[in-house]
PDB file of N, CA, C and O in Angstrom:
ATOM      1  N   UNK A   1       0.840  -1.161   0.000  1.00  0.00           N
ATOM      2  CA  UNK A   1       0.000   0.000   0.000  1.00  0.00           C
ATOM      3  C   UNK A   1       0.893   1.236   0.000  1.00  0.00           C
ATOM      4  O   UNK A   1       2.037   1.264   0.454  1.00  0.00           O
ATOM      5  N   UNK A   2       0.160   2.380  -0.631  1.00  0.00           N
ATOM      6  CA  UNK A   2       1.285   3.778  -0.977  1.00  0.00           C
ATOM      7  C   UNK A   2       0.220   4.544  -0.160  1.00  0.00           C
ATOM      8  O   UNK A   2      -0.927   4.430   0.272  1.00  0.00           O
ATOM      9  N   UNK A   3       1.514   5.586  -0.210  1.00  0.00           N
ATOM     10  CA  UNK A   3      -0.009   7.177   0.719  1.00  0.00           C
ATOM     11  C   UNK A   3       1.291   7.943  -0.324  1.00  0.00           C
ATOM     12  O   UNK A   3       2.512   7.840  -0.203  1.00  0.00           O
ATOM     13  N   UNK A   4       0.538   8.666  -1.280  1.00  0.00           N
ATOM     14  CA  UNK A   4       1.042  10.280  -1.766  1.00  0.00           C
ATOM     15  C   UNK A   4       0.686  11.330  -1.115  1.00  0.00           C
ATOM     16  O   UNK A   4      -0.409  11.174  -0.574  1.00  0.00           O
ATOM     17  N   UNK A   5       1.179  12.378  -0.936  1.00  0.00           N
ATOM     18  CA  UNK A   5       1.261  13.739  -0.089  1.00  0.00           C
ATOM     19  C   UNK A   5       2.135  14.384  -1.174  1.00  0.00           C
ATOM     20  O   UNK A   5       3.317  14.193  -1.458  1.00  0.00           O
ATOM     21  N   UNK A   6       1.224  15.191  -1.692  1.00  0.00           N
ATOM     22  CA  UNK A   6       1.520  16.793  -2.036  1.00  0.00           C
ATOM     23  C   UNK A   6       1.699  17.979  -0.618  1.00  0.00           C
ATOM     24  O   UNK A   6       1.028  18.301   0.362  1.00  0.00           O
ATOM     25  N   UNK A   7       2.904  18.313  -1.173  1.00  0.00           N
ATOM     26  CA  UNK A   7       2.979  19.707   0.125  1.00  0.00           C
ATOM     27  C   UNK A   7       3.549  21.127  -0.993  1.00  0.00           C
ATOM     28  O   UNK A   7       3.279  20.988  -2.186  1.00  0.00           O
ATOM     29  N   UNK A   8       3.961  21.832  -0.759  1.00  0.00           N
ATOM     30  CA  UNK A   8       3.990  23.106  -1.565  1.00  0.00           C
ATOM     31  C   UNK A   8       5.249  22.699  -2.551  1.00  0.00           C
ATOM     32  O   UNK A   8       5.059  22.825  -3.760  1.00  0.00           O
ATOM     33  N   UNK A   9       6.333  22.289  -2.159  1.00  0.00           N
ATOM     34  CA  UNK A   9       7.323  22.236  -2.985  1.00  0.00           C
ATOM     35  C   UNK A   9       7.708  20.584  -3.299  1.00  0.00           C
ATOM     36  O   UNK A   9       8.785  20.338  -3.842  1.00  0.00           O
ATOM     37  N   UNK A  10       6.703  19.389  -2.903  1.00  0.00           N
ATOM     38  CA  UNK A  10       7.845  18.506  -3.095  1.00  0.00           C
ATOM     39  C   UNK A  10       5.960  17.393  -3.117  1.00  0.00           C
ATOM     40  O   UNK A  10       4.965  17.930  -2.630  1.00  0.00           O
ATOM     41  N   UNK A  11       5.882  16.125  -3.659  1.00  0.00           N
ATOM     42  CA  UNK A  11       5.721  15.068  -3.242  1.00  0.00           C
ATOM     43  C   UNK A  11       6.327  14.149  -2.527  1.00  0.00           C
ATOM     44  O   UNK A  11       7.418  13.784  -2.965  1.00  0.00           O
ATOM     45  N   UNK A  12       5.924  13.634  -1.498  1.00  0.00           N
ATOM     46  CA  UNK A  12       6.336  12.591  -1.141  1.00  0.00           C
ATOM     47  C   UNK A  12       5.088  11.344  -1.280  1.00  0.00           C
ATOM     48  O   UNK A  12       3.878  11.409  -1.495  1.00  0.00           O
ATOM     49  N   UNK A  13       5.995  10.258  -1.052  1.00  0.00           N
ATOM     50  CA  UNK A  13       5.405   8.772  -1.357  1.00  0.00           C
ATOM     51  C   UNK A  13       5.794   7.495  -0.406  1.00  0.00           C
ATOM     52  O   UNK A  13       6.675   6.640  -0.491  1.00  0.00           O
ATOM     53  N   UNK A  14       4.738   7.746   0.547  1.00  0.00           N
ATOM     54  CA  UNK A  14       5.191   6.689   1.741  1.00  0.00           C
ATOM     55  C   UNK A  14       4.789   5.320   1.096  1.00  0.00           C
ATOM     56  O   UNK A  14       3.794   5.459   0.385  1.00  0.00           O
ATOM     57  N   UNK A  15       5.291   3.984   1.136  1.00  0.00           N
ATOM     58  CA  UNK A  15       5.021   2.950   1.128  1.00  0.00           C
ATOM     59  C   UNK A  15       5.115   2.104   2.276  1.00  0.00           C
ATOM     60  O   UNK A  15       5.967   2.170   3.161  1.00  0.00           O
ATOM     61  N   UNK A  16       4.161   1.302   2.180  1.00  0.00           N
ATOM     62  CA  UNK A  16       3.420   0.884   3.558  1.00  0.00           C
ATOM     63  C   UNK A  16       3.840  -1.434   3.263  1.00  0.00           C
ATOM     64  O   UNK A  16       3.440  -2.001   2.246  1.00  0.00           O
ATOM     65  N   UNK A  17       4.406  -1.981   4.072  1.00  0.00           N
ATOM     66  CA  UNK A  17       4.293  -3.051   3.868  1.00  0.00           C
ATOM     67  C   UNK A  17       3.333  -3.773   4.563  1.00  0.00           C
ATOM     68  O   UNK A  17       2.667  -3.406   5.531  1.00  0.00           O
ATOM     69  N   UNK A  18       3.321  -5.313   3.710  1.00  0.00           N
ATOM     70  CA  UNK A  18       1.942  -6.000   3.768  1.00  0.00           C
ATOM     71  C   UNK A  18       1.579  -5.822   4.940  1.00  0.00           C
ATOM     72  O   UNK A  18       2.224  -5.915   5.984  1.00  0.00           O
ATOM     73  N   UNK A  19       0.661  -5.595   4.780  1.00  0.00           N
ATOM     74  CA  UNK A  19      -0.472  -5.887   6.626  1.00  0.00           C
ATOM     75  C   UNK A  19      -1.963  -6.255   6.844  1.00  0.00           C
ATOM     76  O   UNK A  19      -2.864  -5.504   6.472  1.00  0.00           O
ATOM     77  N   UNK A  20      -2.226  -7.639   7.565  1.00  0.00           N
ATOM     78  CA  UNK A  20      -3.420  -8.428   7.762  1.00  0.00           C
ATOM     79  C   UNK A  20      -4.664  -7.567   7.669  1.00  0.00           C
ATOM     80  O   UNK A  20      -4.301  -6.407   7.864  1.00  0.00           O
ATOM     81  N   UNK A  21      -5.766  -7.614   7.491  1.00  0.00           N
ATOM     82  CA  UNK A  21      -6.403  -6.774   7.281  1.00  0.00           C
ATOM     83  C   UNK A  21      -7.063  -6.197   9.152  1.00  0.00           C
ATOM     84  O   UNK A  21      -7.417  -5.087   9.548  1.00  0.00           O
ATOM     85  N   UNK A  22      -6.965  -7.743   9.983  1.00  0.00           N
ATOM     86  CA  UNK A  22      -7.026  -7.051  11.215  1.00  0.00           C
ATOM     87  C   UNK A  22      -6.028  -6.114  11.910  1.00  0.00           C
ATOM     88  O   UNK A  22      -6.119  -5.834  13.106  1.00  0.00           O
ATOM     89  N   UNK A  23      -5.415  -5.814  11.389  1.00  0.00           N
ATOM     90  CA  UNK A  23      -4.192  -5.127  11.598  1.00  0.00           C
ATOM     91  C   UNK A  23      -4.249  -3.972  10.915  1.00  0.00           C
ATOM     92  O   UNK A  23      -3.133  -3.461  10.824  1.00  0.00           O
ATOM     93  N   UNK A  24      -5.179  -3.309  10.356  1.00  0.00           N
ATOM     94  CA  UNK A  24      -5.174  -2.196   9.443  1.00  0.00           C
ATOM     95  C   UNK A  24      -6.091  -1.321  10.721  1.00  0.00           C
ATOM     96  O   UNK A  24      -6.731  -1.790  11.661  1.00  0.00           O
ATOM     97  N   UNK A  25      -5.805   0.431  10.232  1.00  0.00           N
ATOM     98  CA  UNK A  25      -6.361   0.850  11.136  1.00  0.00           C
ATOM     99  C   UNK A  25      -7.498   1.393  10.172  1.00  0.00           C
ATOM    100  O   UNK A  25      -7.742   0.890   9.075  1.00  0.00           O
ATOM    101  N   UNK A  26      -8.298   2.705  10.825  1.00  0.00           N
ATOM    102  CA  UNK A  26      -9.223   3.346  10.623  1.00  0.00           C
ATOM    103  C   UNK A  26      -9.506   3.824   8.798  1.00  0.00           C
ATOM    104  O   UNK A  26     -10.617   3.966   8.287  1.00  0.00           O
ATOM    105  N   UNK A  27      -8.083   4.008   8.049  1.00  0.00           N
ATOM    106  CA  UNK A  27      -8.234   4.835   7.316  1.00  0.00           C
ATOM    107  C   UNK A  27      -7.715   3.774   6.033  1.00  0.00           C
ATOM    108  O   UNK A  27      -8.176   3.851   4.894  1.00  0.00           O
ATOM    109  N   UNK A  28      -6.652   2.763   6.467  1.00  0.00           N
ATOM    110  CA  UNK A  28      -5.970   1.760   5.751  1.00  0.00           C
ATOM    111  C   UNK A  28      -7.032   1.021   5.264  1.00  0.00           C
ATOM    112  O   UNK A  28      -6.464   0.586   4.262  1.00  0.00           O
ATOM    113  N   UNK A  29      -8.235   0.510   5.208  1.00  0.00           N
ATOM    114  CA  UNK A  29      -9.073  -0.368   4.463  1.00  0.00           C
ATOM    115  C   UNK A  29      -9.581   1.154   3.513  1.00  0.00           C
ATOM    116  O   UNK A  29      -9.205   1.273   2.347  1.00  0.00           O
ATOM    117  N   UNK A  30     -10.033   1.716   3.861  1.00  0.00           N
ATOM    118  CA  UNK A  30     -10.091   2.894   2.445  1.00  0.00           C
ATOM    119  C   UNK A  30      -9.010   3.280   1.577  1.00  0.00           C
ATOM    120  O   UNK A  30      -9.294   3.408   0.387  1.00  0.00           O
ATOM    121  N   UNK A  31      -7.971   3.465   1.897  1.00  0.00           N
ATOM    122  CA  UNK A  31      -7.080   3.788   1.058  1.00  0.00           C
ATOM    123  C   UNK A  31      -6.463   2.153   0.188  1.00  0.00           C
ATOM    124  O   UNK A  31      -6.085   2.147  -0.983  1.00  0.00           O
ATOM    125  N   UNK A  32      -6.489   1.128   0.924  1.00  0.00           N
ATOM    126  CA  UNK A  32      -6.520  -0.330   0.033  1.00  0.00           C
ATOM    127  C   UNK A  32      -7.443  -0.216  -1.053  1.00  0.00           C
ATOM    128  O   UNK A  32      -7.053  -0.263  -2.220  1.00  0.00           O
ATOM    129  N   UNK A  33      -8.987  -0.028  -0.651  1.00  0.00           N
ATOM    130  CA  UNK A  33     -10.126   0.136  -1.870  1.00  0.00           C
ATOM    131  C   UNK A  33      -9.832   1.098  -3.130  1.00  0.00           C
ATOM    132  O   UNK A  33     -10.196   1.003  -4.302  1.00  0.00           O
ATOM    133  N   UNK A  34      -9.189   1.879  -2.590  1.00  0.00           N
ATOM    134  CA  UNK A  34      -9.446   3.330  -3.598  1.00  0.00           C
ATOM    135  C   UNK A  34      -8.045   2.356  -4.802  1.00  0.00           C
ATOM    136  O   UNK A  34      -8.321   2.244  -5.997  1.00  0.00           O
ATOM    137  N   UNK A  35      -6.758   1.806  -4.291  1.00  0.00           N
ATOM    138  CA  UNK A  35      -5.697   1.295  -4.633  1.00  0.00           C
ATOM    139  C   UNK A  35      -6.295   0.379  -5.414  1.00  0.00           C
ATOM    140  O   UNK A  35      -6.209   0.508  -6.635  1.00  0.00           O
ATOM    141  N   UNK A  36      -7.021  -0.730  -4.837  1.00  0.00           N
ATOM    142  CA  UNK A  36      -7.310  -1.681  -5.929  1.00  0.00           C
ATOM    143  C   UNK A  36      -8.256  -1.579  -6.870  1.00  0.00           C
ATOM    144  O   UNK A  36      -8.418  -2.507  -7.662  1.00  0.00           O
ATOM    145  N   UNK A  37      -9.240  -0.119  -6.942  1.00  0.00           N
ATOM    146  CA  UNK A  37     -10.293  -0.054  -8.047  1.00  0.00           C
ATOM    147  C   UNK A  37      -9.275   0.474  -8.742  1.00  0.00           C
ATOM    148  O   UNK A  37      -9.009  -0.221  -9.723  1.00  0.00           O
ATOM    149  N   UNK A  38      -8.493   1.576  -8.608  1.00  0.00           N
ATOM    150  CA  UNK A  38      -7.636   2.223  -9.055  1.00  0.00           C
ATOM    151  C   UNK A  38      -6.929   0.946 -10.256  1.00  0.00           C
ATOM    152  O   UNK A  38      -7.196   0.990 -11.457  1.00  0.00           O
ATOM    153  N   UNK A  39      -6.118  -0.007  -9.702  1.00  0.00           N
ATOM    154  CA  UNK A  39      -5.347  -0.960 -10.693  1.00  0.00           C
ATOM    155  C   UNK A  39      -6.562  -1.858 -11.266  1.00  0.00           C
ATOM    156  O   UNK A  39      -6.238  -2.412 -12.317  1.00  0.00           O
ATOM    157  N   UNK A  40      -7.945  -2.156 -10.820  1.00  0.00           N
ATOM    158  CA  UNK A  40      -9.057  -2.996 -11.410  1.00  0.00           C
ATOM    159  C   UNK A  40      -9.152  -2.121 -13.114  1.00  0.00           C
ATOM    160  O   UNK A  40      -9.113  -2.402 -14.312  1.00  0.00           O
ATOM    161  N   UNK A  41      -9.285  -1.025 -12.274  1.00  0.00           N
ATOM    162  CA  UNK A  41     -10.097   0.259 -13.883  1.00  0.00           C
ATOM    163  C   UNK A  41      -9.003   0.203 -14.742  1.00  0.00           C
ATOM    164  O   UNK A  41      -9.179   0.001 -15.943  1.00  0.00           O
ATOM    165  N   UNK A  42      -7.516   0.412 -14.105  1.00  0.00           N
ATOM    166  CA  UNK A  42      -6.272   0.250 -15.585  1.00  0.00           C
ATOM    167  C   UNK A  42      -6.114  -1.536 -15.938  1.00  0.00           C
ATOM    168  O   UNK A  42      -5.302  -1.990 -16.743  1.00  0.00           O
ATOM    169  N   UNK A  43      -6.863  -2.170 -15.317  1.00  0.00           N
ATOM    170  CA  UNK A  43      -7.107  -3.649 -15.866  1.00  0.00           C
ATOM    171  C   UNK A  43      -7.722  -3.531 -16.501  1.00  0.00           C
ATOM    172  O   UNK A  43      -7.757  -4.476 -17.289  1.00  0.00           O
ATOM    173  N   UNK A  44      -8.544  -2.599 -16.738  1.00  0.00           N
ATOM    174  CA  UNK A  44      -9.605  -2.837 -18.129  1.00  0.00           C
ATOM    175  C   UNK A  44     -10.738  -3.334 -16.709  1.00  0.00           C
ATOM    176  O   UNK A  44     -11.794  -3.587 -17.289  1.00  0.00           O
ATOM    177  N   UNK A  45     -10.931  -3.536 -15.401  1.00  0.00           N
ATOM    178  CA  UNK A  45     -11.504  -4.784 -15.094  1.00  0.00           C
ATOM    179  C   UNK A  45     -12.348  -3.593 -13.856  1.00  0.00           C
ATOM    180  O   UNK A  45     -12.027  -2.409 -13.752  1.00  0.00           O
ATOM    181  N   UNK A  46     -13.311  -4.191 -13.131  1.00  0.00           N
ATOM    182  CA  UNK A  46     -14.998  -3.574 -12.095  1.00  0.00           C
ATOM    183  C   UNK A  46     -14.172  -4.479 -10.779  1.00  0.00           C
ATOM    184  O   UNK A  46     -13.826  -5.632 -10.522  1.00  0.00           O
ATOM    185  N   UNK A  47     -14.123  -2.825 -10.058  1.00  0.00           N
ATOM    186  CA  UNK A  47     -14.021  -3.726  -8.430  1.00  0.00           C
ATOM    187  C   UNK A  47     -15.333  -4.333  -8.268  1.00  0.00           C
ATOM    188  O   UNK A  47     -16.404  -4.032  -8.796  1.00  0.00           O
ATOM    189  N   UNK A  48     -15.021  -5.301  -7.383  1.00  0.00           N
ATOM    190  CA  UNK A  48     -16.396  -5.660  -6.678  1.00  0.00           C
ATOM    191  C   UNK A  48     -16.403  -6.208  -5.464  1.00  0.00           C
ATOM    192  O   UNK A  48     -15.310  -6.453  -4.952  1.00  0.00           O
ATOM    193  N   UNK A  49     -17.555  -6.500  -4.782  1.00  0.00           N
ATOM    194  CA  UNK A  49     -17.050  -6.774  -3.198  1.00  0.00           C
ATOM    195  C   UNK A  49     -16.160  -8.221  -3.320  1.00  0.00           C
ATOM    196  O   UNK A  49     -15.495  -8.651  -2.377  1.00  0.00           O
ATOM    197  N   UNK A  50     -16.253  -8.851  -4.548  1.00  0.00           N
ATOM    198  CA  UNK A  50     -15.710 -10.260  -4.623  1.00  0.00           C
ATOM    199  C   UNK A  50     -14.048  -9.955  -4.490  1.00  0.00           C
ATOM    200  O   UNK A  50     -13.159 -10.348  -3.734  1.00  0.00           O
ATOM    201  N   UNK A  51     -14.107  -9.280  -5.336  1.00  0.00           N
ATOM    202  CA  UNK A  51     -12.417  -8.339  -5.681  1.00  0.00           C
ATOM    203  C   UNK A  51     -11.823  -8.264  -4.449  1.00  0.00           C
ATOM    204  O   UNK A  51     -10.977  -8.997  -3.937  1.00  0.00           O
ATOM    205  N   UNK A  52     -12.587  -6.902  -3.879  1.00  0.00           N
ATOM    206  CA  UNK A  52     -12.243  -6.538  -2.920  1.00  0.00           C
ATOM    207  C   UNK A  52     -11.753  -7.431  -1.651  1.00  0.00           C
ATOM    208  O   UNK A  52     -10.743  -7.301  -0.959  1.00  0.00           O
ATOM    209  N   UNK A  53     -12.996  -8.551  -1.566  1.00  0.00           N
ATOM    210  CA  UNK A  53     -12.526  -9.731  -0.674  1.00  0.00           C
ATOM    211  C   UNK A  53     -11.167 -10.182  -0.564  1.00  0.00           C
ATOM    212  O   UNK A  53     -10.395  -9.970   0.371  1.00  0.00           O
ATOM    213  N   UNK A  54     -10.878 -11.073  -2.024  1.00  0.00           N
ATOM    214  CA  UNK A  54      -9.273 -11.288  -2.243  1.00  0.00           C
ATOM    215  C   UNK A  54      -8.856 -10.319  -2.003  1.00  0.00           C
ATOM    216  O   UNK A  54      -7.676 -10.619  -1.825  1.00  0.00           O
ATOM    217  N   UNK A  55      -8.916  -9.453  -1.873  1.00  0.00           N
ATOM    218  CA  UNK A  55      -7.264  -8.370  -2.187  1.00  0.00           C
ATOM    219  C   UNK A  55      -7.131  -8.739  -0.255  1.00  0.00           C
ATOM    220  O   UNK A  55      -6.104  -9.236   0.207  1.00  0.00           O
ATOM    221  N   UNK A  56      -8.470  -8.346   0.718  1.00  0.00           N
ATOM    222  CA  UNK A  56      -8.225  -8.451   1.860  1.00  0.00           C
ATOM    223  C   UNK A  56      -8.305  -9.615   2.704  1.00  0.00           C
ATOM    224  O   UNK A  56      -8.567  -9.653   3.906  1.00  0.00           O
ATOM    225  N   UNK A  57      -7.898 -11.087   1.470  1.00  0.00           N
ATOM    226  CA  UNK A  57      -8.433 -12.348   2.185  1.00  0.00           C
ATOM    227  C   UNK A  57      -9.615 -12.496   2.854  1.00  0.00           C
ATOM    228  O   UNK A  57      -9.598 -13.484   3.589  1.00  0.00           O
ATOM    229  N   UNK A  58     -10.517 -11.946   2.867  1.00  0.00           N
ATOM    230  CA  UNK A  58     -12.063 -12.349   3.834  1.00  0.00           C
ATOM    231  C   UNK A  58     -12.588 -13.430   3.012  1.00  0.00           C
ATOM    232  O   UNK A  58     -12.541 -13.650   1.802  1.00  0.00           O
ATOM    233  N   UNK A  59     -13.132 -14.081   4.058  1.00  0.00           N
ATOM    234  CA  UNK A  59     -13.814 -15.205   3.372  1.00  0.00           C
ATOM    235  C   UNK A  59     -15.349 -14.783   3.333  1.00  0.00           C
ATOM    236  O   UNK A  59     -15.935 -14.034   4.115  1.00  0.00           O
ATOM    237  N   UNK A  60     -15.877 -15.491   2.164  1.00  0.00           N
ATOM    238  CA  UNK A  60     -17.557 -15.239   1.506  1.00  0.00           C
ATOM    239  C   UNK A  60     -17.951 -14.592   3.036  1.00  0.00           C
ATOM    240  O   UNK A  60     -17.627 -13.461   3.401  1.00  0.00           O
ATOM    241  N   UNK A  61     -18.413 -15.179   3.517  1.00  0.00           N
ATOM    242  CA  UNK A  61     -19.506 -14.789   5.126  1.00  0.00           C
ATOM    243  C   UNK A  61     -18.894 -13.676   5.550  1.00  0.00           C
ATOM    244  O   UNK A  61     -19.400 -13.491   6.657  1.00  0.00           O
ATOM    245  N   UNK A  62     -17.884 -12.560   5.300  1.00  0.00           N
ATOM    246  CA  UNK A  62     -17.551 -11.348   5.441  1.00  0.00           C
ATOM    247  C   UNK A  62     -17.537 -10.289   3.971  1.00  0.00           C
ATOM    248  O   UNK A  62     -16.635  -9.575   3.533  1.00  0.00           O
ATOM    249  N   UNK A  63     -18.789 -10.519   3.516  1.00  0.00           N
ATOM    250  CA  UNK A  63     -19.032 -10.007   2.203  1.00  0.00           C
ATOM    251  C   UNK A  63     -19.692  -8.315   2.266  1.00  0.00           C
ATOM    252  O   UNK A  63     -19.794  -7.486   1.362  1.00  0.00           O
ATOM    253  N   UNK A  64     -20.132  -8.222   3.971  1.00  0.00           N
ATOM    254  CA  UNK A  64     -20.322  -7.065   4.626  1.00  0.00           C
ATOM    255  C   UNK A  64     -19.454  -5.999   4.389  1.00  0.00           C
ATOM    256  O   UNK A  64     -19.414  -4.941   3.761  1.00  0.00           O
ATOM    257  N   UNK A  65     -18.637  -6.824   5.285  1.00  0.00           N
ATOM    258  CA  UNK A  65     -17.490  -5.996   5.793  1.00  0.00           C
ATOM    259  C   UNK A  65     -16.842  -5.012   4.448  1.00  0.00           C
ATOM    260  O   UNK A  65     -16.509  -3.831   4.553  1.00  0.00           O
ATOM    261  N   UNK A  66     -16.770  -5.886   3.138  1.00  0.00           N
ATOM    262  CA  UNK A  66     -16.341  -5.613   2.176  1.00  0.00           C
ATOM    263  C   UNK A  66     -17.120  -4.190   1.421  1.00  0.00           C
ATOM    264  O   UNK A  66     -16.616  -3.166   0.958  1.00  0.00           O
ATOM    265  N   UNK A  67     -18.675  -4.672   1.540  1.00  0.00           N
ATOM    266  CA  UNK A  67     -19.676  -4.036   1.566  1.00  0.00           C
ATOM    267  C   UNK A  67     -19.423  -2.440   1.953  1.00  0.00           C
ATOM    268  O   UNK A  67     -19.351  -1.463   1.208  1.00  0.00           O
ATOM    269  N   UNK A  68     -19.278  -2.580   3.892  1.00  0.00           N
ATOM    270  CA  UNK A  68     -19.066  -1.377   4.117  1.00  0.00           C
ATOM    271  C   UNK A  68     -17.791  -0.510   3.656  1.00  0.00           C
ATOM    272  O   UNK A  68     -17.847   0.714   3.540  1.00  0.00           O
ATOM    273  N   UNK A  69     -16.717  -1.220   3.424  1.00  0.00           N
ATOM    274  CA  UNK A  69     -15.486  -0.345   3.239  1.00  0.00           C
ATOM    275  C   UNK A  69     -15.614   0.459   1.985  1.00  0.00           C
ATOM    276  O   UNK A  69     -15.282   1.634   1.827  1.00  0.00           O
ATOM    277  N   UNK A  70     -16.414  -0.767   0.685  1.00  0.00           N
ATOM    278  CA  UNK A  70     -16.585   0.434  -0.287  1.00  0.00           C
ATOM    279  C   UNK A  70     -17.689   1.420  -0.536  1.00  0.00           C
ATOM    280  O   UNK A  70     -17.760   2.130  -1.539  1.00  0.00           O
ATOM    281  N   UNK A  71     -18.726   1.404   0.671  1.00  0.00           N
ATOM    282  CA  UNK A  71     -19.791   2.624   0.863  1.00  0.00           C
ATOM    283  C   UNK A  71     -18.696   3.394   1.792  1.00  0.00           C
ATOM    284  O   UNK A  71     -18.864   4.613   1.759  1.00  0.00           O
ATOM    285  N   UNK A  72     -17.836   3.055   2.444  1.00  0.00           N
ATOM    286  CA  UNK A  72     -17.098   4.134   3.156  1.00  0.00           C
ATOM    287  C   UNK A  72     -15.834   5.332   2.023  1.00  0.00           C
ATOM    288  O   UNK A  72     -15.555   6.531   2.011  1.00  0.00           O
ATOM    289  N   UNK A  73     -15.416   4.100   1.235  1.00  0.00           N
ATOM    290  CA  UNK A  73     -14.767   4.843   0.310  1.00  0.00           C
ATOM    291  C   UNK A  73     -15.420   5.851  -0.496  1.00  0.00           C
ATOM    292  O   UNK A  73     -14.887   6.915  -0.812  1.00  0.00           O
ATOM    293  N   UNK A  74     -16.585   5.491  -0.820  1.00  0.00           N
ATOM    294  CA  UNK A  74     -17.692   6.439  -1.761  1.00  0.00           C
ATOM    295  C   UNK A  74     -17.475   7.332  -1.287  1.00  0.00           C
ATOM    296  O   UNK A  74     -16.924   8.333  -1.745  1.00  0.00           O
ATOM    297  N   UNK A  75     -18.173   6.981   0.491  1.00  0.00           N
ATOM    298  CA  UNK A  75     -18.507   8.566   1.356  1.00  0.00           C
ATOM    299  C   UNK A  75     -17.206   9.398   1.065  1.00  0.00           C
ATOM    300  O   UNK A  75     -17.246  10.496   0.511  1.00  0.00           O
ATOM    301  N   UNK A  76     -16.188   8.859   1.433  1.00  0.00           N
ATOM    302  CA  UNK A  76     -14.767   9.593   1.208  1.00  0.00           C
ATOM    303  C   UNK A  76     -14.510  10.316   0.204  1.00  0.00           C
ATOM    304  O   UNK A  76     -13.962  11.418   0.254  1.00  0.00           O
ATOM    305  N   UNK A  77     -14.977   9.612  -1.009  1.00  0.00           N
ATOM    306  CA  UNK A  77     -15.218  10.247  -2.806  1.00  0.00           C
ATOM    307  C   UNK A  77     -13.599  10.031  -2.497  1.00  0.00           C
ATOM    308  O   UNK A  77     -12.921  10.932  -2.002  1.00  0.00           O
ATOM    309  N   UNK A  78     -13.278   9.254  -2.709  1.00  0.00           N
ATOM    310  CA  UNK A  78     -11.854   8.368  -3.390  1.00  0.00           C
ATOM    311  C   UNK A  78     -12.610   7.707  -4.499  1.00  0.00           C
ATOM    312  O   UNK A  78     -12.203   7.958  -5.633  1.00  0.00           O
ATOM    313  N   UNK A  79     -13.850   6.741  -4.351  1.00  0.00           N
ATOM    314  CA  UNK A  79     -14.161   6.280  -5.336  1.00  0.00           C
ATOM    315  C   UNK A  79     -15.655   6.351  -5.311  1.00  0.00           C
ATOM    316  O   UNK A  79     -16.392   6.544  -4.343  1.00  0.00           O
ATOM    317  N   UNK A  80     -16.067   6.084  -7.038  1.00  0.00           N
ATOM    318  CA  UNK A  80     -17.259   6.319  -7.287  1.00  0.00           C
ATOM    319  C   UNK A  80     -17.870   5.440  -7.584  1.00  0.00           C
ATOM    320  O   UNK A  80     -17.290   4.365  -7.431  1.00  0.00           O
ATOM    321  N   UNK A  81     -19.344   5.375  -8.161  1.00  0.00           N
ATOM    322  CA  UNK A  81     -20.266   4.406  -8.599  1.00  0.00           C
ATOM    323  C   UNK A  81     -20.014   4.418  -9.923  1.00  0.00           C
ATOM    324  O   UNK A  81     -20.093   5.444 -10.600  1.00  0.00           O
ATOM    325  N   UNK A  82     -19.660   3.156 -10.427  1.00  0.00           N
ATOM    326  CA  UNK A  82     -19.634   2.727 -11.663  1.00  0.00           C
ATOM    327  C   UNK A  82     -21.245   3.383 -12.588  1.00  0.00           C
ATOM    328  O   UNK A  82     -22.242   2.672 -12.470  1.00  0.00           O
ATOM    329  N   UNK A  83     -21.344   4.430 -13.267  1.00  0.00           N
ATOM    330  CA  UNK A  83     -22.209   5.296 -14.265  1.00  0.00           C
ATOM    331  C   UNK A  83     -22.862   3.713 -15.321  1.00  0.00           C
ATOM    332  O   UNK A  83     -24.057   3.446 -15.188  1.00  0.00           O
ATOM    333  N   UNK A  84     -22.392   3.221 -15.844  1.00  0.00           N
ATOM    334  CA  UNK A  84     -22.764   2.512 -16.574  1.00  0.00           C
ATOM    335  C   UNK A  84     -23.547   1.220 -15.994  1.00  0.00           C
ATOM    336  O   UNK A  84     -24.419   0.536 -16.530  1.00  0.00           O
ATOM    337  N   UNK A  85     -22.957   1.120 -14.748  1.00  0.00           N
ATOM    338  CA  UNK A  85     -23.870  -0.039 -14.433  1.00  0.00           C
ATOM    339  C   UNK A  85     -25.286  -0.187 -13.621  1.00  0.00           C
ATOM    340  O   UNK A  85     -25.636  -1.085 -12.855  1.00  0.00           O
ATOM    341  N   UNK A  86     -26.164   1.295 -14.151  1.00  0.00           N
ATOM    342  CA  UNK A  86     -27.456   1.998 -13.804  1.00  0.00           C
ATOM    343  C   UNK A  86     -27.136   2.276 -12.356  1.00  0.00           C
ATOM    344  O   UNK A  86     -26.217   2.900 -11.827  1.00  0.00           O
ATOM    345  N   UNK A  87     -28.614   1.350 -11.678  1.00  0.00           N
ATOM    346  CA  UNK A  87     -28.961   1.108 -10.166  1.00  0.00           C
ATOM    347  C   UNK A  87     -28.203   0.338  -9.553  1.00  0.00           C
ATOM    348  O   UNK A  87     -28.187   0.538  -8.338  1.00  0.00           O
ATOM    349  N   UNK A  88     -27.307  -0.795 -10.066  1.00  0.00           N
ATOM    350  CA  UNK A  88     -26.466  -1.534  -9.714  1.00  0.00           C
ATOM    351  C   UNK A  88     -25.408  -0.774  -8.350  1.00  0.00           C
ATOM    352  O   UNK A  88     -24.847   0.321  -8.307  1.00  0.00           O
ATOM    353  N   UNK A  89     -25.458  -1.753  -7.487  1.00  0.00           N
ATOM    354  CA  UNK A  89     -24.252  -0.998  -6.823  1.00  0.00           C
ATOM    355  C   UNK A  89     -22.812  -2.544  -6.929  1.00  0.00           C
ATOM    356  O   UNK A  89     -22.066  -2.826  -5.992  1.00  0.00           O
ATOM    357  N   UNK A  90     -22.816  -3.029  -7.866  1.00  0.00           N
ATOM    358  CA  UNK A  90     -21.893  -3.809  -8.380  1.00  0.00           C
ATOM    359  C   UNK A  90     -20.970  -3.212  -8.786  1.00  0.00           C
ATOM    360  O   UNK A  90     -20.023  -3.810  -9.297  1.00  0.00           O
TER     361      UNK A  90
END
C-alpha cells in the first residue's frame, strides 16, 4: 500500500508493507479500496465486493465488511459508482 502527499514544494510517497487486514487501522481499508479499483479500472476490469474480498483475504460470510469499506470509500469520494452499471451498486 502507498499514501502520496503533495505539500507546496515537493511530493512525497510513503510505502506501507503487507499488513493483515485485522491489523489495518481506521483509514488503511479505504485507502486499500481506492488502490485496488484504481489498478481494477487500468485492468480494463470492475471492483467488486468479490475483488475486494481477495485483495483483503475475507472469506464469503464477510461479504459485509467488504460491503461497508466500499460505501465508506464512496462517502470519502476516493471512489465512485460505476455510471454505466445503472442502479447496480456492483
Amino acid at each position: 500500500m502507498t499514501d502520496f502527499r503533495a505539500t507546496h514544494r515537493r511530493t512525497i510517497v510513503v510505502i506501507f508493507g503487507p499488513k493483515n487486514f485485522d491489523d489495518m487501522d481506521r483509514d488503511d481499508p479505504i485507502r486499500a479500496c481506492y488502490q485496488h479499483c484504481a489498478l481494477r479500472w487500468v485492468m480494463g476490469e470492475r471492483m467488486t465486493t468479490q475483488s475486494l474480498r481477495g485483495r483483503f483475504h475475507l472469506p464469503e460470510h464477510k461479504t459485509a465488511i467488504a460491503s461497508q469499506i466500499i460505501a465508506a470509500a464512496i462517502e470519502a469520494k476516493v471512489v465512485k459508482l460505476d455510471d454505466k452499471a445503472g442502479g447496480s451498486r456492483k
